[in-house]
CHARMM-style PDB file with segment names, atoms N, HN, CA, C and O in Angstrom:
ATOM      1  N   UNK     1      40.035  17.399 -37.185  1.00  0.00      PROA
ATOM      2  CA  UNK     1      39.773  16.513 -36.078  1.00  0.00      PROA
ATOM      3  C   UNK     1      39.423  15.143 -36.648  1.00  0.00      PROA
ATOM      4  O   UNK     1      38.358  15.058 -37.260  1.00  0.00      PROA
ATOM      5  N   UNK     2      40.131  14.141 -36.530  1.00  0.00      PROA
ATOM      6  HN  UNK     2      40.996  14.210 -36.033  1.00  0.00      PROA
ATOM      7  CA  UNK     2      40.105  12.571 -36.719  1.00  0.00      PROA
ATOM      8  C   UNK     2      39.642  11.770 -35.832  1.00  0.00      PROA
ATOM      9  O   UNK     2      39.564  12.194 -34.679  1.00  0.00      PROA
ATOM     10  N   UNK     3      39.229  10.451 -36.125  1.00  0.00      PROA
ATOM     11  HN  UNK     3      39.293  10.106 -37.061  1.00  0.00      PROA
ATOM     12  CA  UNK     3      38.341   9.569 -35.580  1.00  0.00      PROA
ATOM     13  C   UNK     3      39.034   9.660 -34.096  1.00  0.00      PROA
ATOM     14  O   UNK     3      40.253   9.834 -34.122  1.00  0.00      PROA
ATOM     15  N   UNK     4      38.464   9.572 -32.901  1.00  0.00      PROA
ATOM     16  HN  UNK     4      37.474   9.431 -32.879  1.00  0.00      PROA
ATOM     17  CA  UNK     4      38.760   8.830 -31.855  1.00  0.00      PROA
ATOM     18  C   UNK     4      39.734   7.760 -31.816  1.00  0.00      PROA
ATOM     19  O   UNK     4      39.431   7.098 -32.808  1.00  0.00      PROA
ATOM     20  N   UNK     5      40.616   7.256 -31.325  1.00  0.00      PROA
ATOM     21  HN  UNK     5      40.862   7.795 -30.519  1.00  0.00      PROA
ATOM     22  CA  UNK     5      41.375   6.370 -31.432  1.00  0.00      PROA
ATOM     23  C   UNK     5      40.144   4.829 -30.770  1.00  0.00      PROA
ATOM     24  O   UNK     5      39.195   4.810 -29.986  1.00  0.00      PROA
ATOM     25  N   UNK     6      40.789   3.841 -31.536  1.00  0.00      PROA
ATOM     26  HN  UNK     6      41.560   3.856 -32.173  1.00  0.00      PROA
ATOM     27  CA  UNK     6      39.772   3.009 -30.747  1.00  0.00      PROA
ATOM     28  C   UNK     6      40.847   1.786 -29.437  1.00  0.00      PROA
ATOM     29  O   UNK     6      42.061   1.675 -29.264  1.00  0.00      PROA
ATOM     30  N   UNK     7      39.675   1.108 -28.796  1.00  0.00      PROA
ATOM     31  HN  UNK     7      38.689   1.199 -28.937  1.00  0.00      PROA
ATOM     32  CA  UNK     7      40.733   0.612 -27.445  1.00  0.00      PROA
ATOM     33  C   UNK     7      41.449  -0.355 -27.992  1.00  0.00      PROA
ATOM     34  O   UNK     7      41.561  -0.505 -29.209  1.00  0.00      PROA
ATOM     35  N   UNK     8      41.899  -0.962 -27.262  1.00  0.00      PROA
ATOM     36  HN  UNK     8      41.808  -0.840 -26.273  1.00  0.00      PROA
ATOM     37  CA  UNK     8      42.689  -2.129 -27.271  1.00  0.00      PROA
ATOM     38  C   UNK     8      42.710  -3.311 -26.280  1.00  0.00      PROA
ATOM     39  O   UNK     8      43.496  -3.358 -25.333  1.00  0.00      PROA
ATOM     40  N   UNK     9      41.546  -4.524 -26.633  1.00  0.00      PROA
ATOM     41  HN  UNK     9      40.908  -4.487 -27.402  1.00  0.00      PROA
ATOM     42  CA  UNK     9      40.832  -5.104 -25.592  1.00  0.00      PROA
ATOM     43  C   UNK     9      42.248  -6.085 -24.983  1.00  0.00      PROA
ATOM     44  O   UNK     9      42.367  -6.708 -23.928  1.00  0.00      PROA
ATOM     45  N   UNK    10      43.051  -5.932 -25.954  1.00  0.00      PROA
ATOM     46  HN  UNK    10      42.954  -5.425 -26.811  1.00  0.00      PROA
ATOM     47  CA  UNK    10      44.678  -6.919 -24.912  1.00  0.00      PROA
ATOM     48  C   UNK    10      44.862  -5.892 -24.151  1.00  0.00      PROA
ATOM     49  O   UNK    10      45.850  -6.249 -23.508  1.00  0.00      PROA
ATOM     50  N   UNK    11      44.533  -4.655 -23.710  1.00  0.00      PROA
ATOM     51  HN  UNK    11      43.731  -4.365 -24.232  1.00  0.00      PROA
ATOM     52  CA  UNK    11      45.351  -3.838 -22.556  1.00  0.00      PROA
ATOM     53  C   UNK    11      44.444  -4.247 -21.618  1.00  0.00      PROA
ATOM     54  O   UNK    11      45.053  -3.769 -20.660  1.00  0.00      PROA
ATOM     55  N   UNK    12      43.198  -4.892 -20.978  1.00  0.00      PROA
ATOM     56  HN  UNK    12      42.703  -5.280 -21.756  1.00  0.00      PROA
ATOM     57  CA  UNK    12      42.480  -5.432 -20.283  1.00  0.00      PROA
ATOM     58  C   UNK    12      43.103  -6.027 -19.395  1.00  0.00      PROA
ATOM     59  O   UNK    12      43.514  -7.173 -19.584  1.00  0.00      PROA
ATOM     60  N   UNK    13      43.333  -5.257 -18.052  1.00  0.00      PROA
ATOM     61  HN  UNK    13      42.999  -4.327 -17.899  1.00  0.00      PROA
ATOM     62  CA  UNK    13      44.113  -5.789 -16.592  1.00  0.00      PROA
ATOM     63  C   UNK    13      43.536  -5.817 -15.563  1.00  0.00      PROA
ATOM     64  O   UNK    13      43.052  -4.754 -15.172  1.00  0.00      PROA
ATOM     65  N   UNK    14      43.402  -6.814 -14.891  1.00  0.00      PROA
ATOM     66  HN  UNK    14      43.795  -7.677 -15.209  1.00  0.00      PROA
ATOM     67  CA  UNK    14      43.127  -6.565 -13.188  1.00  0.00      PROA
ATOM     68  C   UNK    14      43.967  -5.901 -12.190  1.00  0.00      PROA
ATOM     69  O   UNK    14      45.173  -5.996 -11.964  1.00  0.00      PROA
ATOM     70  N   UNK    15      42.893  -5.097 -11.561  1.00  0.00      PROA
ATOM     71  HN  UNK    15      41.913  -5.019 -11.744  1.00  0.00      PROA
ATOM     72  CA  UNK    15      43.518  -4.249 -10.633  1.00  0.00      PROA
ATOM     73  C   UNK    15      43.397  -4.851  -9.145  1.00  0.00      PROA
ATOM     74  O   UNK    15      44.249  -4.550  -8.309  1.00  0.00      PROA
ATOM     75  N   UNK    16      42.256  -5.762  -8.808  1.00  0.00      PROA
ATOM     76  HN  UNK    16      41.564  -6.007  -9.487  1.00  0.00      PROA
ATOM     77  CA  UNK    16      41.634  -6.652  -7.621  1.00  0.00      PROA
ATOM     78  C   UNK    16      40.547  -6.986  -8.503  1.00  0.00      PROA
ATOM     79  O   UNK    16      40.100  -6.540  -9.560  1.00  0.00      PROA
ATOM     80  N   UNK    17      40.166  -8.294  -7.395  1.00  0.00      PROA
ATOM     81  HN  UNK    17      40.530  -8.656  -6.537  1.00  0.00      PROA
ATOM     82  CA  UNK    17      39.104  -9.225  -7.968  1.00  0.00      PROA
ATOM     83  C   UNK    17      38.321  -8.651  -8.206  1.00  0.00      PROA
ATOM     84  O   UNK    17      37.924  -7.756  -7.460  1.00  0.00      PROA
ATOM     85  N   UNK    18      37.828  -8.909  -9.245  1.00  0.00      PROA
ATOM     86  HN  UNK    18      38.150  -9.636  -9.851  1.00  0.00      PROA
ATOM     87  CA  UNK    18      36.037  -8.364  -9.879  1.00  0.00      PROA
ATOM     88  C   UNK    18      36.364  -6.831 -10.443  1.00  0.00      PROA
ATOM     89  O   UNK    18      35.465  -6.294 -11.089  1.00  0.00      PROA
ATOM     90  N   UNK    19      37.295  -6.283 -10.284  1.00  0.00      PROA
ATOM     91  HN  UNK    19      38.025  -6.720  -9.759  1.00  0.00      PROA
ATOM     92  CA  UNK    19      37.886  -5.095 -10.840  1.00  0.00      PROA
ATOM     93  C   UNK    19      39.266  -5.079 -12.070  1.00  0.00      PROA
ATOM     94  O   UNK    19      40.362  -5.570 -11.802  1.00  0.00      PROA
ATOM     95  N   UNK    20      38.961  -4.458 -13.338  1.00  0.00      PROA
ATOM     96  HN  UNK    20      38.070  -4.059 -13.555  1.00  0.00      PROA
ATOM     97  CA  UNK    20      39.913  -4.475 -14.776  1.00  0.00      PROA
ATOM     98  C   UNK    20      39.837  -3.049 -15.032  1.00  0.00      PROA
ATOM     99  O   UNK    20      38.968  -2.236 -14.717  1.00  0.00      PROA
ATOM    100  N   UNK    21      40.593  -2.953 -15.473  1.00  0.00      PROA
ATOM    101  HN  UNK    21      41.299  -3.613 -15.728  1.00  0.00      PROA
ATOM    102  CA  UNK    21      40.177  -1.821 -16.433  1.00  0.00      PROA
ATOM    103  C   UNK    21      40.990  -1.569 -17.835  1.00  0.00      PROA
ATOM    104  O   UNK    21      42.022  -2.234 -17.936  1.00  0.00      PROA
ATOM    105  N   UNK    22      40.740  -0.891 -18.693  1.00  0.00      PROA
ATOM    106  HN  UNK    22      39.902  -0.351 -18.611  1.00  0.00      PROA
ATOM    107  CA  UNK    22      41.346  -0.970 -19.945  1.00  0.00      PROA
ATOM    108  C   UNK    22      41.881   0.316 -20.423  1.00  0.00      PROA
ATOM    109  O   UNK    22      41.141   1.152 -20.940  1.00  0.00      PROA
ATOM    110  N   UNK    23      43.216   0.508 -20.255  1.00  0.00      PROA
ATOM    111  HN  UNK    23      43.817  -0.171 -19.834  1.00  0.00      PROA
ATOM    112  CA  UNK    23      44.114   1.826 -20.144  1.00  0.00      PROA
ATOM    113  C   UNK    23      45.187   1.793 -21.025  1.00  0.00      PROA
ATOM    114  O   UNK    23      45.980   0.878 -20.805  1.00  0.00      PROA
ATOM    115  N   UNK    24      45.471   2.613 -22.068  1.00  0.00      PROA
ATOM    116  HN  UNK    24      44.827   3.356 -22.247  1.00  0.00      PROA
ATOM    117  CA  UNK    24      46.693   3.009 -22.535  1.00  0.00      PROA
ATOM    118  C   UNK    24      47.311   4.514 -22.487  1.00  0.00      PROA
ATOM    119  O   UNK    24      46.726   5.448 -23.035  1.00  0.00      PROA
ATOM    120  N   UNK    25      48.345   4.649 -21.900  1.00  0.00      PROA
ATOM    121  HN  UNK    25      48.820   3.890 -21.455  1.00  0.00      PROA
ATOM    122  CA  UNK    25      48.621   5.967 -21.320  1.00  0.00      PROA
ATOM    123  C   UNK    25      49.500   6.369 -22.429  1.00  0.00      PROA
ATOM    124  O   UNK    25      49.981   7.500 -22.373  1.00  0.00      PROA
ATOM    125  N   UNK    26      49.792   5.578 -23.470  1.00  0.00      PROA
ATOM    126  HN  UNK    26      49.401   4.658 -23.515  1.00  0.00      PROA
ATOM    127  CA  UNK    26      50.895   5.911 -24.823  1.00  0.00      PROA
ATOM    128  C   UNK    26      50.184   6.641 -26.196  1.00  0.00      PROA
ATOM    129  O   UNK    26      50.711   7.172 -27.174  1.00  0.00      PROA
ATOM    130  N   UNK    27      48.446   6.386 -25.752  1.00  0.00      PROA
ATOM    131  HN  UNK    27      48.018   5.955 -24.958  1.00  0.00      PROA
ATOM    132  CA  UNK    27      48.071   7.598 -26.520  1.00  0.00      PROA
ATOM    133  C   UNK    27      47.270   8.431 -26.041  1.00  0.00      PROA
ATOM    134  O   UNK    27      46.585   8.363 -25.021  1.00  0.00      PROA
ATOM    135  N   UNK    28      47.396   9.445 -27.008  1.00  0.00      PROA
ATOM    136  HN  UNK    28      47.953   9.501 -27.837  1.00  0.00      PROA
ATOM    137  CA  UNK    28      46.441  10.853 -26.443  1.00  0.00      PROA
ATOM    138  C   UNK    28      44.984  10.263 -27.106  1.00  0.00      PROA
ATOM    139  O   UNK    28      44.603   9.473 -27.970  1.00  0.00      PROA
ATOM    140  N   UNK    29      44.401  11.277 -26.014  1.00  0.00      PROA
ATOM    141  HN  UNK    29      44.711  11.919 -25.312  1.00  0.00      PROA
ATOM    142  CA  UNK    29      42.929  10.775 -25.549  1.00  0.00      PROA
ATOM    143  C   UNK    29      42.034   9.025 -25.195  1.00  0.00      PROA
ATOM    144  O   UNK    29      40.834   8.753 -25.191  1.00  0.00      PROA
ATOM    145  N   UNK    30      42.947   8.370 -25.003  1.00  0.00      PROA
ATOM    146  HN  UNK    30      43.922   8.590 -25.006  1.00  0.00      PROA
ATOM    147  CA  UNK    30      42.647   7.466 -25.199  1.00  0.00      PROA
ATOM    148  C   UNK    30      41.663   7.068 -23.664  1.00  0.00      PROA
ATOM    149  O   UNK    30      41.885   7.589 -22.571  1.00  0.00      PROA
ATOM    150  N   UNK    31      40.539   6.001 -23.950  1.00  0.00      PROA
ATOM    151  HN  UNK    31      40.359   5.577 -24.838  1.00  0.00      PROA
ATOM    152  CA  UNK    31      39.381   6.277 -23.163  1.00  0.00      PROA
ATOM    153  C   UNK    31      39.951   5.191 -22.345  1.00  0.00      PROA
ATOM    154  O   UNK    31      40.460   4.142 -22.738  1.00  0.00      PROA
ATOM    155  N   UNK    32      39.753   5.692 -20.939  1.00  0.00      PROA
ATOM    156  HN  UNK    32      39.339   6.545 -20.619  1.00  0.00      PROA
ATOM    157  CA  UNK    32      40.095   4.647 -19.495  1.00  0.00      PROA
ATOM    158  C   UNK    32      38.678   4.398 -19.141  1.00  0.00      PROA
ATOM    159  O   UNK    32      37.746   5.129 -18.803  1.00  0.00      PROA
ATOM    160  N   UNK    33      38.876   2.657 -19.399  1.00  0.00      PROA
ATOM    161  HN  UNK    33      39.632   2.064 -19.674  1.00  0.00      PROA
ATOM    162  CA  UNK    33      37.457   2.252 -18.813  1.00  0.00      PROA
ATOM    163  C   UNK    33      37.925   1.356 -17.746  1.00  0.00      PROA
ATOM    164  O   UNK    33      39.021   0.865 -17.474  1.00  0.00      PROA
ATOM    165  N   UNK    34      36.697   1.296 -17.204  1.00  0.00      PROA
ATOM    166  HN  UNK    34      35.807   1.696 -17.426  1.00  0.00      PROA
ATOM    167  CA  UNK    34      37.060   0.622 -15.819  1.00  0.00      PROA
ATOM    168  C   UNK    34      35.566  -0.247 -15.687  1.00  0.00      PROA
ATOM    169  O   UNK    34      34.416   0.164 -15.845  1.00  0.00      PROA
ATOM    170  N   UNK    35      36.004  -1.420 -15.381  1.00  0.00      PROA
ATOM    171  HN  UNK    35      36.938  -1.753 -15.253  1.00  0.00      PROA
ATOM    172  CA  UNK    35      34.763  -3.134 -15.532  1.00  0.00      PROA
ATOM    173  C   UNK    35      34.833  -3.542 -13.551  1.00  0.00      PROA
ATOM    174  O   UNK    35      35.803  -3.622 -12.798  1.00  0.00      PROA
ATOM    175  N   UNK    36      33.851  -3.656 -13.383  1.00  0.00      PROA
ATOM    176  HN  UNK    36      33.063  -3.591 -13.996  1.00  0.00      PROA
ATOM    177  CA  UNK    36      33.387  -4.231 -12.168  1.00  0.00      PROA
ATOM    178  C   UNK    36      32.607  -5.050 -12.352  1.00  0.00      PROA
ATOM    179  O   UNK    36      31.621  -4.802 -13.046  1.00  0.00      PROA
ATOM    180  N   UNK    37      32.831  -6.441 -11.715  1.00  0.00      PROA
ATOM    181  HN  UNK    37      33.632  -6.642 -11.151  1.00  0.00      PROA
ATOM    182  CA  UNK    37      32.061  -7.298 -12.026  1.00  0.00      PROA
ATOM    183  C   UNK    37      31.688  -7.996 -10.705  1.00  0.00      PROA
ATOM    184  O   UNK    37      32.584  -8.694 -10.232  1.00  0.00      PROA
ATOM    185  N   UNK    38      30.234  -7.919  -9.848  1.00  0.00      PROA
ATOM    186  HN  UNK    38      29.506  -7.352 -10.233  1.00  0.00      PROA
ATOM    187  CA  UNK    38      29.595  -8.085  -9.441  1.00  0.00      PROA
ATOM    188  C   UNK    38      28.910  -9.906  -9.718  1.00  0.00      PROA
ATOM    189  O   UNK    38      29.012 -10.576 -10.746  1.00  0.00      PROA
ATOM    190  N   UNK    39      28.253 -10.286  -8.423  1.00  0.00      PROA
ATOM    191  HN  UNK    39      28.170  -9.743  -7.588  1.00  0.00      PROA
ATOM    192  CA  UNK    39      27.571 -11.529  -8.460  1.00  0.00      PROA
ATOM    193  C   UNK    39      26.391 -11.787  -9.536  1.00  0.00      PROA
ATOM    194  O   UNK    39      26.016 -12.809 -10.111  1.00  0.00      PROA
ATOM    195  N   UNK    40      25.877 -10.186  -9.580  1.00  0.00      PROA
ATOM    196  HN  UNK    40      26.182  -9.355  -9.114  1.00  0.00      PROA
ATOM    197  CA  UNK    40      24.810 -10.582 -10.627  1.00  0.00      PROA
ATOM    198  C   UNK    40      24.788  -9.586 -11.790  1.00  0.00      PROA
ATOM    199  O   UNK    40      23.931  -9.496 -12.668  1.00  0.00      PROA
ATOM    200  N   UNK    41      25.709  -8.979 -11.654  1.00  0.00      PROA
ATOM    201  HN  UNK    41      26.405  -9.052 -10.941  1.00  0.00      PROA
ATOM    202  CA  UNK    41      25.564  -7.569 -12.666  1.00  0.00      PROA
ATOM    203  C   UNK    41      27.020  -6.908 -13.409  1.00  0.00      PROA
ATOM    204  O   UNK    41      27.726  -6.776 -12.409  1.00  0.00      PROA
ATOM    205  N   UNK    42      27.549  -6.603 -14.154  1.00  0.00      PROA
ATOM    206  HN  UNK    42      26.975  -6.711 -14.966  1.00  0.00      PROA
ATOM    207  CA  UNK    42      28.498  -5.938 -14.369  1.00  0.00      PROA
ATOM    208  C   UNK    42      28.607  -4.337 -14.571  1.00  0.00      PROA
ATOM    209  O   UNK    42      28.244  -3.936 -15.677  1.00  0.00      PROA
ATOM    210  N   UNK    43      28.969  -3.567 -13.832  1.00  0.00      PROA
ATOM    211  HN  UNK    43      29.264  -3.893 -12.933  1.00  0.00      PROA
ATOM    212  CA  UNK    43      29.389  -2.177 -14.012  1.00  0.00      PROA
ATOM    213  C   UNK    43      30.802  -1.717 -15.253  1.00  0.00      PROA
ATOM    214  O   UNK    43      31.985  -1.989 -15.050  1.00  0.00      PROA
ATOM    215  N   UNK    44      30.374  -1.131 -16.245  1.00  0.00      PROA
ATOM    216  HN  UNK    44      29.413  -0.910 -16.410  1.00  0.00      PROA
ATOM    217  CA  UNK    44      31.397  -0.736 -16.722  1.00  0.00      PROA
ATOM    218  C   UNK    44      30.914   0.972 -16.208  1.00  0.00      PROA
ATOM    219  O   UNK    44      29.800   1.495 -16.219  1.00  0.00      PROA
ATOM    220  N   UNK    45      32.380   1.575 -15.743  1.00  0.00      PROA
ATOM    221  HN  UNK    45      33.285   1.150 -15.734  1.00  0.00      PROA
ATOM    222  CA  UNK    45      32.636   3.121 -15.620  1.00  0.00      PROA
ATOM    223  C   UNK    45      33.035   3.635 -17.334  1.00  0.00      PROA
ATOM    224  O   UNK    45      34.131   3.402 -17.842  1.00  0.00      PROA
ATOM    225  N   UNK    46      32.536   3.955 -17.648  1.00  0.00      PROA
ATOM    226  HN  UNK    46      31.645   4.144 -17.236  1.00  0.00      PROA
ATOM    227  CA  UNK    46      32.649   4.700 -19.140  1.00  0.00      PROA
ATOM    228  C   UNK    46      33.373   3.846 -20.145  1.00  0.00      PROA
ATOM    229  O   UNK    46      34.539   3.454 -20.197  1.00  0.00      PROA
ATOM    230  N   UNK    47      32.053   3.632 -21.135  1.00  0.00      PROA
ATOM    231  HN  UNK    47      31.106   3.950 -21.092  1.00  0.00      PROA
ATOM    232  CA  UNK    47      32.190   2.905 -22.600  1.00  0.00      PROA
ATOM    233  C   UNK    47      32.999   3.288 -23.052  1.00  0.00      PROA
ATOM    234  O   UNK    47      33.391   2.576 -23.977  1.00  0.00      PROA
ATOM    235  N   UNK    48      33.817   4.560 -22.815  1.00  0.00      PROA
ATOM    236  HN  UNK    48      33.499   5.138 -22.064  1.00  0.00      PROA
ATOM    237  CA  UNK    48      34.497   5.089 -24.139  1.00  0.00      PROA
ATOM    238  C   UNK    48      34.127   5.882 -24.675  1.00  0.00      PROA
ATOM    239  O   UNK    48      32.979   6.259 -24.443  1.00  0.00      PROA
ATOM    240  N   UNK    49      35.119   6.687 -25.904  1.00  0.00      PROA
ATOM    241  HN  UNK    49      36.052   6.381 -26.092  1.00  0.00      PROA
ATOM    242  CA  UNK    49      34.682   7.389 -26.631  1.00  0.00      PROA
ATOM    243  C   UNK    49      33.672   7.297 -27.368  1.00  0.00      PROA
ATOM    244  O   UNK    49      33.993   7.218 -28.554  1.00  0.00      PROA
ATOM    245  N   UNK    50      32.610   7.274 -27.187  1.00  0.00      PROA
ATOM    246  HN  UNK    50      32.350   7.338 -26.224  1.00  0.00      PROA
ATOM    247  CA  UNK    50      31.313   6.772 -28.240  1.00  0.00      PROA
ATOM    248  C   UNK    50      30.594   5.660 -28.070  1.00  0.00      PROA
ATOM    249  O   UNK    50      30.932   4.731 -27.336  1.00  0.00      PROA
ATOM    250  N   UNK    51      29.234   5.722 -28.964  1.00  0.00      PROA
ATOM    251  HN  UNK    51      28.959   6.476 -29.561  1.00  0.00      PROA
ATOM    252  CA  UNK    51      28.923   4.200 -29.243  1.00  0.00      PROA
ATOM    253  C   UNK    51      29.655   3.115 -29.577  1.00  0.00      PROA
ATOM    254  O   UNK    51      29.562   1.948 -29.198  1.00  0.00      PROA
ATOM    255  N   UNK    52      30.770   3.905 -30.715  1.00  0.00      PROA
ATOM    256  HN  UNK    52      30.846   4.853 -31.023  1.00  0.00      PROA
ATOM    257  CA  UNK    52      31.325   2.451 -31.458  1.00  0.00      PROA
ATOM    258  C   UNK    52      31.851   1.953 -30.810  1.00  0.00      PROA
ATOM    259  O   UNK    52      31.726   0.728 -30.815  1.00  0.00      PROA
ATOM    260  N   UNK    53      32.585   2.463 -30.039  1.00  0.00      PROA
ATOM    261  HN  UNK    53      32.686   3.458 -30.035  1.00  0.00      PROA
ATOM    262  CA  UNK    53      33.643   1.973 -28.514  1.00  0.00      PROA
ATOM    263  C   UNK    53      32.935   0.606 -27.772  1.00  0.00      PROA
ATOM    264  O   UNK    53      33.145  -0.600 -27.645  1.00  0.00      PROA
ATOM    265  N   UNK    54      31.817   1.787 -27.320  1.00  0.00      PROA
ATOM    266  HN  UNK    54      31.646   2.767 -27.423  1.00  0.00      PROA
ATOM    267  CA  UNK    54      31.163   0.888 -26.684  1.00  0.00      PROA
ATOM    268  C   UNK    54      30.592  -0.370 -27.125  1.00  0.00      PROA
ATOM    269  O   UNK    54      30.445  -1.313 -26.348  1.00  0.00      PROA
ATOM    270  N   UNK    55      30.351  -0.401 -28.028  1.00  0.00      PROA
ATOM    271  HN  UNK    55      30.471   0.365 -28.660  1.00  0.00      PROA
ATOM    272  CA  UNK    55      29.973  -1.672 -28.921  1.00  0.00      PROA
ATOM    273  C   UNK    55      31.188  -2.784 -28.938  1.00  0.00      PROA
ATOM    274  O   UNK    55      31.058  -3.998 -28.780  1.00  0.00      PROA
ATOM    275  N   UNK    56      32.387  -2.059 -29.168  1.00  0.00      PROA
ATOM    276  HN  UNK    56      32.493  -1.073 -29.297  1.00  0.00      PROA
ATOM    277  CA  UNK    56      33.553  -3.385 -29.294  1.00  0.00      PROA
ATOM    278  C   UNK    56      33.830  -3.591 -27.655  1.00  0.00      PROA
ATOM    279  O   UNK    56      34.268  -4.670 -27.257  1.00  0.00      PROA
ATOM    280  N   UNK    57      33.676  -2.983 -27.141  1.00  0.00      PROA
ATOM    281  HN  UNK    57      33.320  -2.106 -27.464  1.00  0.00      PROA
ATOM    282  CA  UNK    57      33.793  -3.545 -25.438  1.00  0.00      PROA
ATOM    283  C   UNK    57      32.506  -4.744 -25.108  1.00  0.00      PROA
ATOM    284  O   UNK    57      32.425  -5.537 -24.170  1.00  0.00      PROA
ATOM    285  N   UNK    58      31.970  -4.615 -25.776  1.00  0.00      PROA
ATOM    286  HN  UNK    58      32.035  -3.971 -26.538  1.00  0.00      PROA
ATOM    287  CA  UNK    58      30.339  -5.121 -24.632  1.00  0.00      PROA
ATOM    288  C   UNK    58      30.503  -6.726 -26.207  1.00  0.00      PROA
ATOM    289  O   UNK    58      29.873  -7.767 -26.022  1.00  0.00      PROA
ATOM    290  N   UNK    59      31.354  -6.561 -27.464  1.00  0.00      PROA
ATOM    291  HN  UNK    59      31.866  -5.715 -27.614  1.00  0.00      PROA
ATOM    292  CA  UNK    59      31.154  -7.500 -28.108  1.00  0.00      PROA
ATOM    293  C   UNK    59      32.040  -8.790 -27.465  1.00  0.00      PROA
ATOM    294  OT1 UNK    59      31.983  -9.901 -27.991  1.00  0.00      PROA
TER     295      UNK     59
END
């Protein structure tokens, strides 16, 4: 079992305003996050596979 694949912040698309999400369906397991962005707050729906993930999203 090998590392997690990591994202790919150019796949970053809008779906409607204040709504992205970051999807590649060309690899296996690859983590679908989804960004809401609010007046005062931002929602991300799942960092990803892991901390490290999460770390290059939020950098």
């Amino acid at each position: 079992m090998g590392c997690p694949p990591t994202i790919r912040l150019e796949t970053l698309r809008s779906i409607a305003e204040g709504v992205s999400v970051i999807d590649d369906p060309r690899i296996d397991y690859v983590p679908n996050i989804g960004i809401v962005e609010g007046s005062r707050a931002i929602l991300v729906v799942d960092t990803g596979m892991g901390p490290a993930i999460g770390r290059l999203l939020f950098s």
